[in-house]
N, C-alpha and C positions, 0 to 999 in steps of 0.2 A: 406518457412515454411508451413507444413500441418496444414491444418485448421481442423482435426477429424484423428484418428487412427482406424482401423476397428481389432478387436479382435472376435478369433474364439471360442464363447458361444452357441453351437446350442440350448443348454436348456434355456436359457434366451428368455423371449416372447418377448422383442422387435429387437430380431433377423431377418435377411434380411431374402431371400429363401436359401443363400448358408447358413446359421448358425453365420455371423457374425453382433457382434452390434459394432456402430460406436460413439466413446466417443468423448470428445475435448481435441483438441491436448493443452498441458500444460505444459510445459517448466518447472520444478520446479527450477531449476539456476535462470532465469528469472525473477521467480517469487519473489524470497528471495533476492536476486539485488537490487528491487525494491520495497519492502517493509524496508528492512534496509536504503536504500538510503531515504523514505519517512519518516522513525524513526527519520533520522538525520536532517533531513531538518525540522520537528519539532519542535522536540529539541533544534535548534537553534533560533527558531521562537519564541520561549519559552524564552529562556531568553533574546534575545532583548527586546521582550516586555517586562520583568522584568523589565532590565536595565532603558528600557522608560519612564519607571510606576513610577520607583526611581528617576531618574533624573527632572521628572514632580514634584512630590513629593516635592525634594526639593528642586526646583526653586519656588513651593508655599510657601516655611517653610521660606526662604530667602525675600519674597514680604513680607508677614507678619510683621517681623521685621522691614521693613525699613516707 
């Protein structure tokens, strides 16, 4: 994989001598892969802990009682 893409802007001041600036290289597939996959992974993290938060909850509500 390239690590920068060199594109040809000779009006751009931070141009080399030949006229070309050099960006970073950015996959956008890659990138939305891995932001979705992070959404999800989340989100799942989320309601466990719910789940946790509730089942805590009322194993306290249950001690109470007894």
């Amino acid at each position: 994989m390239a690590s920068s893409r060199l594109v040809h802007e000779p009006g751009d001041p931070q141009a080399n001598a030949d006229g070309y600036v050099s960006y970073p290289y950015i996959d956008m597939a890659e990138q939305m892969t891995s932001m979705v996959r992070t959404s999800r992974a989340y989100e799942a993290n989320m309601v466990a802990m719910n789940a946790a938060r509730q089942m805590y909850s009322k194993a306290l509500e249950l001690g109470r009682r007894s």
